[in-house]
Structure formats: C-alpha cells, structure tokens
N, C-alpha and C positions, 0 to 999 in steps of 0.2 A: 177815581175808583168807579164813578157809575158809569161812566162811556161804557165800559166794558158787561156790565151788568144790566141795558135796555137803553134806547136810542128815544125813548119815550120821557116825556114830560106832560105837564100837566096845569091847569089855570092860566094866569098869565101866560106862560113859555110857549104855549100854542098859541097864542095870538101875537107873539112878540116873533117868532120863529119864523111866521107867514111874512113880515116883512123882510128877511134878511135871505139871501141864495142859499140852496142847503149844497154844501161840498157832499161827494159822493164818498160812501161809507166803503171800503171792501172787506171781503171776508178776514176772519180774525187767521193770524199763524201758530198753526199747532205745533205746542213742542212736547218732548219727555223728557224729564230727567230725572235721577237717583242721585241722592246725599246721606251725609251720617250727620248729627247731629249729638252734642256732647255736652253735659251740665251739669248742676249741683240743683240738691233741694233746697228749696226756700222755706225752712222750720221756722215760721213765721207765730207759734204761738206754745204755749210750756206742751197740749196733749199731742204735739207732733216731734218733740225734742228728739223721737227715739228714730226717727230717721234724718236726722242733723250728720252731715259729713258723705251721705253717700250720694255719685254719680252718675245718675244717669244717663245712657246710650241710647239714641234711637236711627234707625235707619230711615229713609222715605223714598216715599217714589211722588213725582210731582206732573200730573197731567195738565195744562196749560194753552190757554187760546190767549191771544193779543192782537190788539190794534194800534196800527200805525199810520193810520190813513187821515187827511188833512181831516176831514168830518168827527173823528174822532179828536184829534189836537184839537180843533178849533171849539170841540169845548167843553177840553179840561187842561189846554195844555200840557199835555202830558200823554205815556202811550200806557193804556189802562191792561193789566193780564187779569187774567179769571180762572178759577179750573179748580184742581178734586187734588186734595192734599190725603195721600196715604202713606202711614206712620205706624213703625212699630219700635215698643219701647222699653227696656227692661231697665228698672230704677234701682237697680245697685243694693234694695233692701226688702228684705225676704218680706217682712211688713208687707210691703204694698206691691207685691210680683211685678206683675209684666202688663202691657195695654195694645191695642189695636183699635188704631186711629181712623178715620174717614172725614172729608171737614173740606166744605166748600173755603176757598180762598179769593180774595179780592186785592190787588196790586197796583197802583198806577205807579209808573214808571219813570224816571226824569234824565234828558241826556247831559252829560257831564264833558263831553269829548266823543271823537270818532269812535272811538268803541269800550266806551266805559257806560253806564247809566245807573243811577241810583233810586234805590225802589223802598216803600211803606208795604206791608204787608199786612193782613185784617181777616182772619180765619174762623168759622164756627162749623161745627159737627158733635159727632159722638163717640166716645172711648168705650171701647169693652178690655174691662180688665179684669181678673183673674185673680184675686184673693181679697174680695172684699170684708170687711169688718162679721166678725162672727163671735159672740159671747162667750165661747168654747173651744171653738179652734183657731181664731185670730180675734182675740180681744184687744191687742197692741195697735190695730187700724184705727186709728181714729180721724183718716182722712178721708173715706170714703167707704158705702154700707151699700154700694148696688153697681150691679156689674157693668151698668148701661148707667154713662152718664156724660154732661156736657162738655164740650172741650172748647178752648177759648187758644187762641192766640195773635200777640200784635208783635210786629218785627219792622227791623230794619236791613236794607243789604244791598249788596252793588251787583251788576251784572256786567262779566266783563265778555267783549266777543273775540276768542282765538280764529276764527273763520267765519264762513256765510254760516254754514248749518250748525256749529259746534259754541255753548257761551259753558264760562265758569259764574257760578254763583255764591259767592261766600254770604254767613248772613249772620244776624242774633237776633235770638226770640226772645219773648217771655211768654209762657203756656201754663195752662190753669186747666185742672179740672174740676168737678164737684158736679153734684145733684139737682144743685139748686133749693136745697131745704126739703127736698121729696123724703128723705129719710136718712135720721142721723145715726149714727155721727156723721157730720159734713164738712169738716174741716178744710178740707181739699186738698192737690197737688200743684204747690205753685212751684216750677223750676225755668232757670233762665236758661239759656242755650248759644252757644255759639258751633257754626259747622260751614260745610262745603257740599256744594253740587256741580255736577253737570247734567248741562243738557240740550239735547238733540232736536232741533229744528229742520225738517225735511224740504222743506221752501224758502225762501230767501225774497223778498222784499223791500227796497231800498224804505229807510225810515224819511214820513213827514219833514221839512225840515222849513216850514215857510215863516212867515211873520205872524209871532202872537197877537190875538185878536184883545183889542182894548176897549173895546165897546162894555160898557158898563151899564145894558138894558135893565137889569134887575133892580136897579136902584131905583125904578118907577113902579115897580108890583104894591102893591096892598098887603098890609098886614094878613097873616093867617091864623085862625082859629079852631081849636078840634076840642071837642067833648068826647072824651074816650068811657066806656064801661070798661072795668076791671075783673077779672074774678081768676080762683083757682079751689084746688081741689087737695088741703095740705094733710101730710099724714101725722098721724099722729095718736095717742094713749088715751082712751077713758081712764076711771077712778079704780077699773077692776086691772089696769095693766096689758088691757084685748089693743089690739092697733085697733085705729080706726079714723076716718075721712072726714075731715071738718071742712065747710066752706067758707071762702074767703070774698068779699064782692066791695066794691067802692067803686070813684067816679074820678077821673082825673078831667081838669079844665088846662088850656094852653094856649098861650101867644106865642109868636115869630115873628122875626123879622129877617127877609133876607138877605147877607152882606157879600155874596160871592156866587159866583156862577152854581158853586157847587155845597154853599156854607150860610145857615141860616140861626142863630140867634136865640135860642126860648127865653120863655117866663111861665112856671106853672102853678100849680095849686092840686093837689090831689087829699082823697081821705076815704078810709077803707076799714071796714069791720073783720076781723080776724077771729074765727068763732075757735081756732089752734090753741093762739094765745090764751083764748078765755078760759080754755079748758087748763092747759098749763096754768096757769095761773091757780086755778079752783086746786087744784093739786098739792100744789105748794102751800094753800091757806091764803094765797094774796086775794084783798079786794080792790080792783083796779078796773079801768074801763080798758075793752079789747080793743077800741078805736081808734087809730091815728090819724093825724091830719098832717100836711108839710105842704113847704115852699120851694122850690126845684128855678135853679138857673140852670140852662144847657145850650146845647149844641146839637147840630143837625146835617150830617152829610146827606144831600140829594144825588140819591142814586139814581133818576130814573121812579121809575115802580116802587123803587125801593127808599127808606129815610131810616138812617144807623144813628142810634140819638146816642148820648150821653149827657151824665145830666147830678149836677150836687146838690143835693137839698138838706132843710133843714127840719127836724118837726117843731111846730106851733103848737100839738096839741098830745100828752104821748105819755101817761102815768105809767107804763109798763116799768120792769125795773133793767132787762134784759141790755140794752143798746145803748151805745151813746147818740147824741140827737144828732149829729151828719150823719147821711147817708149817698150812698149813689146808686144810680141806675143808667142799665145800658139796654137800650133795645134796639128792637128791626120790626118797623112797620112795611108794609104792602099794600100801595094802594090801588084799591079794586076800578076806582074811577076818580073824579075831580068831588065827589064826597065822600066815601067812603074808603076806609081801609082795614087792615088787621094784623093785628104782629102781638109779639112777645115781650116784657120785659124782664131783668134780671135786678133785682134790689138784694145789695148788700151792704154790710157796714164793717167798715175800712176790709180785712182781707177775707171777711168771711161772707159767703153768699146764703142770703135767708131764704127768699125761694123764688119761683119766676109764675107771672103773673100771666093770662093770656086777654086780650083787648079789642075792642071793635069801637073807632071813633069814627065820625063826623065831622068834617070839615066845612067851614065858611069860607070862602075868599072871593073878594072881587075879581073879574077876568081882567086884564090889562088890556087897556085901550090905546 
C-alpha cells in the first residue's frame, strides 16, 4: 500500500537505504474505470431495524495510477494502485435517501498468473447524503444527522486482464458511514457489497516480474516512541436543551516495534478528559468522572509519509456507564519530518463510532547504524 502513496521513508530506512542500489522508479499507469456495485444493509442494532431487508445500488467511477516497476516491487512486493474513488448510491430505503461519495483509495496488488492478480483495497473520503435525521420530517434516521460525513471502506478483489489496455475487476466491500460522534443520532450505514468493473488503461507496460527481495534490514531498527496530544471539539446539549461545543484534550503515549518492510507492532497507553460526557452525564443526574484512561495493542502500516494504525484497547480506568470497556481505533498519521507528525483518529466501540479525535505527536527513535 505505501509504494504507491510516497517513495519516502524516514529514521533508520534512510540510513539503511544509502547502503543498498536504489532500482529506478517509473511513472505510475493511469487507468478509468466504471462499475455497479450491489448490497444489503447491515441493521446492526434495534434504532436501525426499520431499514433491515433493503438493497442498496451504487454505481462508481474509479480513477487510478499504479506501479509496476522493480523499485516499487522491491519494496513491498507487490504492484501498489492509488487514486479518487467516485460513488453514487441509492440505499433502497426512503429513511436514508441517496449519497455522493468522493474517497481517496489505496491498493496494492498481488500476481496470481499471467493475467489474473488479486488486490486488498483501503478507502477514506466524504459522503453527502440527502435526507438526514430531522425531528419532524425524518425522525426514523437514526443512522445519520449531517449531510457531510465520513466514509470508510476495506475490500477484496481480483483483477483480471482481457488485453493490454482493457482489465475486469470483480470485487466485495464492506463501507460504513457516520459522523464520527459530531452529532446524533450516529448510528451509521454499514452495507456490505459485491459488484463488477471495467477498466481502461491507455499505456501498457510489461509488469516487474524479478526475484523477491529477502533482505530483512528492519530487524536492526530501534524501537519507536511518539507522545501524541489529543483533542477535539464534540457537540453536544447544555441543561437548557441549546447545542453547544464541549472540549475534549488527553495525551496518548506508544511503543513499536517493526516486524516487516511494511508492518510495525504497538503497545500504548492513552487518557482523555471529555468535558461532553461530563455534561451528559450532569443531565442524566449521574456523578461519575469524565475521564478515561486505556491500554491499546496495534498495528501499523508504513506508508511512506503516511502510518494507518489500528489498534484494540481496553479501559483501565472508565466510571462512565455508556460503553463496554473494548474499544477500537483507526487512524492516519502524517509525518512532517523524522519528529514530528499529525493525523486523526476514529474511536469506536464494537459498530458504533463515538467520535474522531485530531493529534500532533513526537517521535523518539534512534537512526540505524
């Protein structure tokens, strides 16, 4: 997935890099293609029961750059696509209309045969949809309350090639949307998918096809270390029933260890004051502390620039009465240099998403010598 998303690395891999020949990169191959896409809702909890049974249809258009060039294989084994996933969708249930998708996509590739290859897909953007939750004229939404919200998708699928310029792509998703806790009801849209594309590749390129690199440099790097600050901006009711902006701020701590070119390992520890909660809670009559604390095992795709975490934790410290104690989170850091980064996270517990946090950490590591 990161070949194709920045050629850049960072700490050790720059000193480790300078030892080894760097294979020549060429430009990535543009293609287009258009597909349908076809599925059922995932009524995943009782205030969404009232769209159980309907289908949704989406059409797409799929703009797309890939590499295939030895620099790219040699390191991720694999030929990585990138590009702008555009989606439109009509969910079979007056509830929840229709949506218009936009949503970067990340792919790396694997060859299966001369002209088969089988691809992991990894999508984020933004949905605008068309009948959100309204206390008056659509009170039955209880999956979504704002017309602008996050879209999420992971898939699987084969790519098959009829000619040089011409592939079929069958695939299945699974796609989510929600807020992120920005404002409820937040249930979200979770529907799985199965469908078909083509698509048009105007150049033609013979694929990489040399001896995978087994060199296992990384198992010399240095543990890594980030101090992250936390915070956001969650909406929510004073005692009179007015909306209103509570802050949310904590600190997350974290170890890594890296076990793959592209695959790194956590251990964390975070803890955060939710001034939302506190408020809900005074509402209710509860006396509780608004502060959580937890423990996070994860994972880490290095992208380049980029690290796609996911990560399960548990809280250690957590009187609220609202959640069960797992939780998970997924994010996308950016890092600005070999200290610095900044990215987003999304914390939810099991299918619901509570809200997304935004972060600026710090990183320790030794350089590899």
């Amino acid at each position: 997935m990161a070949a194709g998303a920045t050629p850049n690395t960072f700490a050790q891999a720059d000193s480790a890099a300078a030892t080894r020949p760097t294979p020549k990169q060429e430009k990535p191959l543009f293609s287009l293609g258009i597909g349908v896409q076809h599925g059922f809702i995932f009524a995943h909890s009782v205030e969404v029961q009232n769209t159980r049974g309907a289908r949704p249809t989406g059409v797409e258009t799929v703009l797309s750059w890939q590499r295939n060039d030895s620099a790219t294989f040699s390191l991720c084994n694999c030929y990585p696509r990138q590009g702008l996933l555009l989606a439109y969708y009509d969910y079979d249930a007056g509830v929840l209309g229709k949506s218009g998708t936009a949503a970067y996509f990340l792919e790396p590739t694997y060859r299966l045969g001369g002209r088969v290859l089988l691809s992991f897909k990894g999508a984020a953007g933004l949905s605008y949809l068309t009948n959100p939750y309204d206390s008056v004229d659509n009170p039955g939404n209880q999956s979504y309350s704002t017309r602008v919200s996050a879209y999420l998708l992971v898939g699987v699928g084969a790519w098959v090639r009829l000619s040089e310029r011409w592939w079929l792509n069958p695939s299945v998703n699974y796609q989510h949307i929600s807020n992120g806790g920005f404002r409820q009801p937040n249930k979200g849209i979770n529907w799985p998918t199965a469908g078909l594309a083509v698509s048009y590749q105007p150049n033609f390129r013979s694929w990489y096809s040399g001896t995978r690199t087994t060199e296992k440099y990384w198992r010399n790097y240095s543990p890594r270390y980030d101090v992250a600050l936390l915070g956001n901006l969650r909406r929510g009711t004073d005692g009179a029933g007015n909306r209103k902006r509570y802050p949310l701020g904590g600190l997350a701590l974290q170890a890594g260890r890296q076990v793959g070119r592209l695959s790194m390992l956590t251990l964390g520890a975070e803890a955060y004051h939710d001034q939302e909660l506190q408020a809900r809670m005074r509402r209710e009559g509860l006396t509780a502390s608004p502060v959580k604390a937890g423990l996070l095992l994860g994972h880490e795709f290095l992208l380049g620039r980029f690290l796609f975490s996911q990560r399960l934790g548990a809280y250690v410290f957590d009187q609220t009465p609202y959640y069960d104690r797992l939780f998970h989170r997924w994010g996308l850091q950016y890092r600005v240099n070999r200290h610095f980064s900044a990215g987003f996270q999304l914390l939810a517990h099991r299918q619901v998403a509570e809200y997304i946090d935004f972060r600026l950490a710090y990183t320790f590591q030794k350089r590899y010598e």
